[in-house]
N, C-alpha and C positions, 0 to 999 in steps of 0.2 A: 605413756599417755600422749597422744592427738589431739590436734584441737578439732579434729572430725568425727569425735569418738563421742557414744552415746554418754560416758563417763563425765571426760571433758565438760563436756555443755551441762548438761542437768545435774550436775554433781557438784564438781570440782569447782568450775569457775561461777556457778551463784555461791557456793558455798564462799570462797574468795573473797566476791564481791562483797556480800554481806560483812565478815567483821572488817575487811577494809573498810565499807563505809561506815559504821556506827564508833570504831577505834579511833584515840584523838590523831591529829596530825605528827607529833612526835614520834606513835609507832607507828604509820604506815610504810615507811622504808623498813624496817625489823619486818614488821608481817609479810610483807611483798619479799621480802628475800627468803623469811623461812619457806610459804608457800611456792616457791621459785624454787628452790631446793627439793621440796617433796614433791615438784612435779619431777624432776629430774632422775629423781631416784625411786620413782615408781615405776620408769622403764629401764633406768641403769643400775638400780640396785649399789653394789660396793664400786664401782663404777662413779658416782658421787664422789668417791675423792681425788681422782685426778682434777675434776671442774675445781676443789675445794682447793688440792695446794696451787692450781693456777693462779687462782685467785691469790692467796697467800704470795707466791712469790712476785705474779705482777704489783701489789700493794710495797711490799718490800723495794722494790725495782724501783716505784716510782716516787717512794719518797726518798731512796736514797742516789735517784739522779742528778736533783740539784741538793748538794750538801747544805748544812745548814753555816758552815765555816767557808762557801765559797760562793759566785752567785754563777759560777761556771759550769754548765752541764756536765756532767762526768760521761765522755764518750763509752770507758771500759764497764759500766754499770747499765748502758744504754746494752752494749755489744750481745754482753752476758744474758742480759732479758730477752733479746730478741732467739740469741741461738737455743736459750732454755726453752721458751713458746716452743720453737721450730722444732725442737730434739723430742719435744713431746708428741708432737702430732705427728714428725717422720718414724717415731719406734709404733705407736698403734697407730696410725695408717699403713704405711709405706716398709715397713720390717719384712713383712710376708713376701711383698712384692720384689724387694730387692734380694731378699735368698730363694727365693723360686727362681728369679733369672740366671742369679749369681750359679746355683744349683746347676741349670744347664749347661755353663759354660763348665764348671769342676767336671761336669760327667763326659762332657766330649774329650776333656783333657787325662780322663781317668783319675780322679786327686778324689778323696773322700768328702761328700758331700756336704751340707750345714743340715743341721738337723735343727727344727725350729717349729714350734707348736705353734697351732693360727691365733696371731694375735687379736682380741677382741677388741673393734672398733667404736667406741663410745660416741655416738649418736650426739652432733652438733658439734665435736672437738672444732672441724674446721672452722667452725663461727666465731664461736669465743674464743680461740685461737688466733684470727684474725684481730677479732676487735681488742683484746688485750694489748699486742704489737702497735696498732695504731695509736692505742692511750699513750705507751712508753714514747712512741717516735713525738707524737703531738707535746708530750711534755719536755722533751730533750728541747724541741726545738722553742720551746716555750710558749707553744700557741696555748696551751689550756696550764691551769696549777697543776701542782699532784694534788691527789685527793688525800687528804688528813685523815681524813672518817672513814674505819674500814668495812662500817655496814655500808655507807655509801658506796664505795667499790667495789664491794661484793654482790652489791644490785645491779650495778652497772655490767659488770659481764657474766650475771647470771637470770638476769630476767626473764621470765617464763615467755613473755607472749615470745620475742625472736630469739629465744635462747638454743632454738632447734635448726629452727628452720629458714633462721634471717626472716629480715634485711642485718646485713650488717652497720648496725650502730657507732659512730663516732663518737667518741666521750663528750666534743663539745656538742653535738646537736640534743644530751642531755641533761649537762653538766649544772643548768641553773634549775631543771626540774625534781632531778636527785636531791638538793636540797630545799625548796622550795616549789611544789605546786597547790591546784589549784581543782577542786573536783566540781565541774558546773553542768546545769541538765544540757547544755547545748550538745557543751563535750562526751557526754556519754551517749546523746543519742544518738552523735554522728560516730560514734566508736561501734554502736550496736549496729548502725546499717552496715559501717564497711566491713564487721564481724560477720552479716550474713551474706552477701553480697560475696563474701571471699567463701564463705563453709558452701555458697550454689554453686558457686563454680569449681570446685573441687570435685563435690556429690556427684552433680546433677550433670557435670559437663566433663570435668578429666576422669573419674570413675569409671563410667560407662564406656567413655571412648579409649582408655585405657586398658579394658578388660578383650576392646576387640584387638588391640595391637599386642597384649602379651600373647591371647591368641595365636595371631599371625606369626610372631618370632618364637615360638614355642612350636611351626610347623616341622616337622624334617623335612630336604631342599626336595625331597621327591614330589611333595605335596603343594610346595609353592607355586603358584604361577604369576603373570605381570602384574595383574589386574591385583589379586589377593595382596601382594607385595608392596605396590602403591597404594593399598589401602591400609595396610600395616602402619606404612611409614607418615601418612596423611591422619591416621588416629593419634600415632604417635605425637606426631608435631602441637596436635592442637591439647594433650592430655599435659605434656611436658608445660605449657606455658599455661593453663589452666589448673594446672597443682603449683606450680611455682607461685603464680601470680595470687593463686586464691587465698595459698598460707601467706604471702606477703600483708595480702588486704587485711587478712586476720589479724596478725600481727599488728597492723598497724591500727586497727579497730581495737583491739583491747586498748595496745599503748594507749590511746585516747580515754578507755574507758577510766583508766588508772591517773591519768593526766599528763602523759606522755606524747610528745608529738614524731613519730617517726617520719623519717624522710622516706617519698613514694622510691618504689623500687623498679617499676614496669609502668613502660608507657607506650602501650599498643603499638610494640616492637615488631608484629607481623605488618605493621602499616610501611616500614621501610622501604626505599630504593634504593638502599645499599649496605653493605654490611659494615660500613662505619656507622651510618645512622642506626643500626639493630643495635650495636654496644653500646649506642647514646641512650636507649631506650627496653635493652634487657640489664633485666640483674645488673640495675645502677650502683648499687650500693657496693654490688665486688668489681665492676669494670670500673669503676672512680676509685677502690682502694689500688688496685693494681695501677692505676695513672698514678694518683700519688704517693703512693708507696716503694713501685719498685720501675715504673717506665720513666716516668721524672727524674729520679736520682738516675738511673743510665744513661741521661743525660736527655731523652723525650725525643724534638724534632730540631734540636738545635745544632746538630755535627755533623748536616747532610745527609744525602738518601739513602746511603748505604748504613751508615750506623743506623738511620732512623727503620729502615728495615732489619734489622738486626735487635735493636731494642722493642721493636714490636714481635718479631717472633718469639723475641725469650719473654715477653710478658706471655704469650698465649702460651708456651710451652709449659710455663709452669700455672696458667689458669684452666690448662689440661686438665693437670699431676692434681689440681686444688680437689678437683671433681672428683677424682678418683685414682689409684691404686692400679691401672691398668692402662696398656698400651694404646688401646681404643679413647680411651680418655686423653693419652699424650698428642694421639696421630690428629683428634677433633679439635686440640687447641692448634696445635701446626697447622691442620686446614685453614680455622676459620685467618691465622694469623697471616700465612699465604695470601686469601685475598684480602685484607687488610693492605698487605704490603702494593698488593698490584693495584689498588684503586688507586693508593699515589704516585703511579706510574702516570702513560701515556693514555692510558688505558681508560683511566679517569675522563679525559678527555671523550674518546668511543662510550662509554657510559651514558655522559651526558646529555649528548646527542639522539640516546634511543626514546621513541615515546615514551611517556613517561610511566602507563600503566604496563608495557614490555617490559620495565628496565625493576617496576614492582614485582612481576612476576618471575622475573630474572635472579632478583633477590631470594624472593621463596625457596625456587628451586635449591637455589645454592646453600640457606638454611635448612630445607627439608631433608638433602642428602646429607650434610653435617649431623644429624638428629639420629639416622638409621644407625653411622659410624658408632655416637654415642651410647644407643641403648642396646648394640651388639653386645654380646658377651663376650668377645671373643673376635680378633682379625678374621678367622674365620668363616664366622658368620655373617661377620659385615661383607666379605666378597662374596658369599652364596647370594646373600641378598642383592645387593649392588648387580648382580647377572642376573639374576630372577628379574629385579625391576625393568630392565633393560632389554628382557629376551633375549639374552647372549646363550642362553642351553639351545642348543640343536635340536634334542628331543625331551621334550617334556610329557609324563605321562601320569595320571593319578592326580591330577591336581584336585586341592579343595575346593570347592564349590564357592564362587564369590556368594551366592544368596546366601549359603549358610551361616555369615558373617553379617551380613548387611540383610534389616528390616527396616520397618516405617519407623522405630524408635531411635535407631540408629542412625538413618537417615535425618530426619528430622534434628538431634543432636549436633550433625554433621554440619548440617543449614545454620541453626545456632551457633554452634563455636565458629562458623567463618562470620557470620556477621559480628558479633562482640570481640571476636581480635582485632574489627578496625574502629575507628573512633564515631560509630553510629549514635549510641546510646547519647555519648556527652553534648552531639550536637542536636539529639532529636531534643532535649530536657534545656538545651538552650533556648531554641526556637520558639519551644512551648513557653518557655518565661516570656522572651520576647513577642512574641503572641498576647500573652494576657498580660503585660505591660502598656502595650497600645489598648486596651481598653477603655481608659479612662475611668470615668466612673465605675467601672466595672472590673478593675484592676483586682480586688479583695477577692472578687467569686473566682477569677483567671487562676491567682494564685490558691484560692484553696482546691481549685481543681487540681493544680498540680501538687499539693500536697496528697490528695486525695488517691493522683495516680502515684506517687511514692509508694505510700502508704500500703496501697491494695497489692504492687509490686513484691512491697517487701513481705506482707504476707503471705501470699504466693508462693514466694522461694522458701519460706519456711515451712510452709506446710506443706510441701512437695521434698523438700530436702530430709527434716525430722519424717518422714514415711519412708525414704530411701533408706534412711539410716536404721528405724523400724526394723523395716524386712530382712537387715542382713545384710545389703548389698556391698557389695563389693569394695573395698574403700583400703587399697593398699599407700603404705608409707613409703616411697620412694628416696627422702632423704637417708635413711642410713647407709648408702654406697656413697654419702659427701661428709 
């Protein structure tokens, strides 16, 4: 189950809502955790119990870090949790991947091969995988308690709204709501805006521009040409940050609805000049665990250039491998880690210096060809493409037809998702406040106009999204390859 899915919305989560709000406050942590559970195992089925002994073993882990006989953290109980998390999500992620390669090198050497049935990857492991190690290390180090209560735990790294799809959750950024919140109309109605605001931008914007880029990488190279290729890769870019971004919003719109405050995940990371400010401003919640979880402890920027580039490429190496199971995944963390490493060169300096809407679009580029690497299937296919884009074929013959990808709906979409990946919206809704601020007397009308354009806003996306979603359209899940 989706939180995009005609299911989801008119089923599952009023149904939700309702006995959560009418049940006292003592069980809504119980009901949130069983309905957290059935959403989980309505797509994973027996699959629900790898999430379940997670949960079981990180609860064990974490109350038996700090003993009750000492006020010492036990490093060997720290060690043991972290490498169990990790041996879980390396056997169903990473098993297949590693005896396919292994498999190549036995066959060139002639030695009998591994024989290994495809292991089935449960849908979110990475998430809750993450956020469980982050509780253990945060309690080792004693920043948060362990948690005593194991329905409180079991909510914490089983919560429906980001249990799939992130943001990845810090124990403390929930730690005092899991046992005390607070359900108020403010809170839910600003949980239902950022709930549809995220379900249009998925629908209405990554959906549609989504369907032309599988399009495009579904062509064989006969049929690619520059123009079709650059559009492939330009749908792509804007579908990837418009699914990402929109299940984030969601996520972070229930959490409110429930009385949870998530921390924002995306912040109009196409608006960058440089590919350090894109990881200040994509997927915050996995580029801050990967600072403080594994580039920090390597020691961060404190042992010189060279270590400092060396502990940046092993964070991106392995926020590769996080992604996925696949070489194209390894080679787009080494890219993006590459220039990471070169902006704190000299080069930084050359950067600088270029205008500064050059040095914007300079960035793009650099993330848009990173994009094409990631959603190849295949090394392969990322170099057919990478020559397509480029016009490196000599002869190209049969190409698809750019019209017959690109119309007025399409286009216009196109218009849309460039303007909303940079910070238009927050500053037009600023102005407008400040606009009917200076009114004076007039202040009450300023403002309920601008509730008024909320208002008709958000009805709008919903009655254009619930028709999208009507019809059938299109509406693929892209996290389960994370």
């Amino acid at each position: 189950m989706v939180f995009s899915s005609i299911t989801f919305i008119f089923f599952f989560l009023p149904c939700v809502l309702l006995i959560y709000g009418v049940c006292g406050e003592r069980l809504r942590n119980f009901i949130l955790l069983l309905t957290s559970l059935l959403f989980y195992c309505w797509g994973e089925g027996v699959y629900l119990v790898v999430l379940l002994l997670s949960i079981l073993m990180n609860y064990i882990c974490g109350r038996c870090i700090i003993p009750t006989t000492s006020d010492t953290p036990s490093k060997t109980i720290l060690t043991f949790g972290i490498i169990a998390n990790l041996g879980l999500l390396f056997f169903f992620k990473y098993a297949n991947f590693l005896v396919d390669n292994l498999n190549i090198l036995l066959n060139g050497l002639h030695i009998p091969v591994i024989a290994l049935q495809q292991v089935h990857l449960p849908i979110g492991i990475s998430f809750f995988t993450f956020q469980a190690i982050s509780y253990l290390i945060d309690v080792y180090k004693k920043k948060v308690q362990p948690q005593q209560n194991f329905i409180s735990l079991s909510l914490y790294i089983s919560l429906f709204p980001q249990l799939i799809a992130g943001p990845i959750v810090r124990y403390h950024h929930i730690a005092k709501a899991l046992t005390k919140r607070s359900l108020n109309t403010p809170d839910f109605a600003t949980g239902i805006e950022r709930f549809i605001f995220g379900l249009a931008k998925k629908v209405l914007l990554a959906n549609p521009l989504g369907a032309v880029a599988d399009s495009v990488f579904s062509l064989p190279a006969a049929e690619l040409s520059p123009a079709v290729a650059w559009l492939g890769a330009v749908c792509y870019t804007f579908q990837i940050y418009y699914d990402f971004s929109g299940y984030s919003d969601m996520a972070i719109g229930l959490g409110r609805m429930f009385g949870f405050h998530f921390p924002e995940n995306f912040k109009y990371p196409y608006s960058s000049r440089s590919i350090r400010e894109f990881w200040h401003r994509w997927h915050i919640s996995l580029s801050s665990w990967f600072r403080d979880y594994l580039y920090i402890p390597l020691g961060g920027s404190r042992n010189g250039n060279l270590r400092t580039g060396i502990n940046l490429i092993t964070v991106f190496l392995f926020c590769g491998l996080w992604h996925g199971a696949s070489w194209t995944f390894i080679l787009w963390g080494l890219y993006h880690g590459f220039f990471l490493v070169l902006e704190r060169t000299r080069f930084s300096t050359f950067l600088s210096s270029i205008w500064s809407p050059a040095r914007h679009l300079l960035t793009l580029l650099i993330i848009l060809l990173g994009w094409v690497l990631f959603r190849s299937e295949n090394l392969m296919q990322a170099q057919i493409f990478y020559t397509m884009m480029f016009g490196l074929l000599e002869k190209q013959v049969g190409a698809y037809p750019l019209l017959m990808l690109v119309d007025t709906k399409i286009g216009m979409e196109l218009i849309v998702a460039t303007l909303l990946s940079l910070p238009f919206y927050p500053r037009l809704l600023a102005l407008f406040e400040s606009c009917s601020s200076r009114l004076g007397k007039k202040q009450i009308l300023g403002q309920a106009g601008c509730y008024i354009l909320q208002l008709s806003l958000i009805a709008s996306l919903t009655y254009f999204t619930v028709i999208s979603l009507a019809a059938g359209a299109y509406n693929p899940f892209i996290y389960f390859r994370f």
